[in-house]
Backbone as numpy.savetxt, mean C-alpha at the origin, in Angstrom:
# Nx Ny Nz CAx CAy CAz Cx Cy Cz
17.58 16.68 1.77 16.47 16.13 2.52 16.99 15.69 3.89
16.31 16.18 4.55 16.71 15.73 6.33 16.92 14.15 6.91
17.08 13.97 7.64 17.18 12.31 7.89 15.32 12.09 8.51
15.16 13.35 9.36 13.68 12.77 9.75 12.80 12.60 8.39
13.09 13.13 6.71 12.43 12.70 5.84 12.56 11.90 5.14
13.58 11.69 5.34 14.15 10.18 5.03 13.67 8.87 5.46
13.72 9.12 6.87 12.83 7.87 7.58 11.61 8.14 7.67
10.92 8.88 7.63 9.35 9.31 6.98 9.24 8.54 5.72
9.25 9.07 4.39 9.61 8.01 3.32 9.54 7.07 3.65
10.72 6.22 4.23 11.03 5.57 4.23 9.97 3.99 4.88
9.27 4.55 5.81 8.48 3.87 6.92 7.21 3.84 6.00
6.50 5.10 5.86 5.21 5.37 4.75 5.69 4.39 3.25
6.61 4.22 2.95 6.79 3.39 1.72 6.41 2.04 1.91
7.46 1.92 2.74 7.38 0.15 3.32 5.49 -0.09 3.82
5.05 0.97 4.59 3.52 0.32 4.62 2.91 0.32 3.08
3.02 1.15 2.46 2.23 1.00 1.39 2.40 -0.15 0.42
3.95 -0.14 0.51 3.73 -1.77 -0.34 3.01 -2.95 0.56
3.54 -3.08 1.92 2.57 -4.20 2.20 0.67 -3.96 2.03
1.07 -2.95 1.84 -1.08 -2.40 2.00 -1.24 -3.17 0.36
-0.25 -2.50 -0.08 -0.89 -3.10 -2.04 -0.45 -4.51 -2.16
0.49 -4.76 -1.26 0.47 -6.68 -1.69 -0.55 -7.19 -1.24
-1.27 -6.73 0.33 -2.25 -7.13 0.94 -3.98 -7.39 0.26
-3.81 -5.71 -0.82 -4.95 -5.43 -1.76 -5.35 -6.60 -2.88
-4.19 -6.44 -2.99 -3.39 -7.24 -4.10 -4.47 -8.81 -4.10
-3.58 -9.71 -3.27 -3.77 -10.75 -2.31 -5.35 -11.15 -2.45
-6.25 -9.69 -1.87 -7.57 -10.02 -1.39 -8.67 -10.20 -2.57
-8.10 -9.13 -3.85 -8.94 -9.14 -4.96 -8.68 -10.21 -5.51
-6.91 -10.93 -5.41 -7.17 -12.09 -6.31 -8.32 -13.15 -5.80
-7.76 -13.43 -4.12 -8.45 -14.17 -3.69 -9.81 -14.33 -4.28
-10.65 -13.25 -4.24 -11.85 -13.17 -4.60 -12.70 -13.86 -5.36
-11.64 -14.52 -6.41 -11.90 -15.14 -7.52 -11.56 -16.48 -7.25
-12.70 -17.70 -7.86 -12.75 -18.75 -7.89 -11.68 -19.59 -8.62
-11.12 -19.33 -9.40 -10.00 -19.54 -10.10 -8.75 -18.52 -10.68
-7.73 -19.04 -11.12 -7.20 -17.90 -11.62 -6.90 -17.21 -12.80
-8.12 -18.44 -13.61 -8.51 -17.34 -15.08 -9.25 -16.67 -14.90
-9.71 -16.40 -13.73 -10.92 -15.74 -13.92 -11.17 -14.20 -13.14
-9.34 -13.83 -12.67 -9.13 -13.08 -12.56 -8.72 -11.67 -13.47
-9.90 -10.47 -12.27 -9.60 -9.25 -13.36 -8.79 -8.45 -12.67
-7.57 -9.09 -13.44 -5.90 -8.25 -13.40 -6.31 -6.62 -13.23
-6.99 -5.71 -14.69 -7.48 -4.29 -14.07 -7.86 -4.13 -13.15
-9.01 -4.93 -12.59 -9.24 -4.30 -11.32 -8.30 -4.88 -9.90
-7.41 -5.75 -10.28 -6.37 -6.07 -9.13 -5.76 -4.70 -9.15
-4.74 -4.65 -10.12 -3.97 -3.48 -10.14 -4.23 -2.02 -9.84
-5.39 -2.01 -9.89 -6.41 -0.56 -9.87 -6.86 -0.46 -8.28
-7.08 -1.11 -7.64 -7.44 -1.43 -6.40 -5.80 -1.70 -5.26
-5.14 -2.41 -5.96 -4.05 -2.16 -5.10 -3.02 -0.44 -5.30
-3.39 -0.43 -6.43 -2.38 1.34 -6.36 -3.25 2.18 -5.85
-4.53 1.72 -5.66 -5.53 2.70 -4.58 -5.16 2.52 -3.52
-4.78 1.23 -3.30 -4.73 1.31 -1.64 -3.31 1.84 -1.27
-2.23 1.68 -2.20 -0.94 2.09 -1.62 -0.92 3.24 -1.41
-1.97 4.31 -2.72 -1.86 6.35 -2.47 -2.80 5.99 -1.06
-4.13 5.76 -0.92 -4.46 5.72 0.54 -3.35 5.66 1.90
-2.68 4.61 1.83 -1.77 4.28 2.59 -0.96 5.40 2.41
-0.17 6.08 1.85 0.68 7.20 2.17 0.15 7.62 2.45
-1.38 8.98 1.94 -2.19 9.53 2.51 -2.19 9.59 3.87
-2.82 8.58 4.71 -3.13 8.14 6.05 -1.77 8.42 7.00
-0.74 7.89 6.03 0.37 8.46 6.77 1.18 9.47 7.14
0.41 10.63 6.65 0.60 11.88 6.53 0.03 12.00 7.88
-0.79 11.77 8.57 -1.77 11.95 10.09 -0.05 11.35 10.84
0.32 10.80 10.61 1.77 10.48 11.51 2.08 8.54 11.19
3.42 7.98 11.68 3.68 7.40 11.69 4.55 7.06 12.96
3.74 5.56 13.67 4.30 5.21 14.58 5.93 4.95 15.00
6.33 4.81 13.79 7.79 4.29 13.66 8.71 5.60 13.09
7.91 6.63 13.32 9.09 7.65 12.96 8.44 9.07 14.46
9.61 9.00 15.46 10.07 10.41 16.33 8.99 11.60 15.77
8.24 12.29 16.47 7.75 13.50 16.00 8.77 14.52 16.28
């Protein structure tokens, strides 16, 4: 694997976890307490947003040289 796919990876990874901690974050928030959180749909909603997030980063990434 090349180094430019390396740091591709590498950059597209790092956003996607902050996108799914961010997801993460917003669905718990959502909820008035924290029994009353629905863990499925946390988890289901943040691994959506992290494949989105690579996805999107396929259009390019600021932090990686074309």
């Amino acid at each position: 694997m090349s180094d430019k796919w390396k740091t591709w990876w590498k950059a597209a990874g790092i956003r996607a976890i902050k996108t799914v901690a961010q997801s993460a974050i917003a669905a718990i928030g959502a909820s008035a307490i924290l029994s009353e959180v629905n863990w499925p749909v946390v988890v289901s909603a943040a691994v959506l947003a992290g494949v989105l997030s690579l996805l999107t980063s396929v259009a390019g990434l600021p932090e990686v040289e074309e």
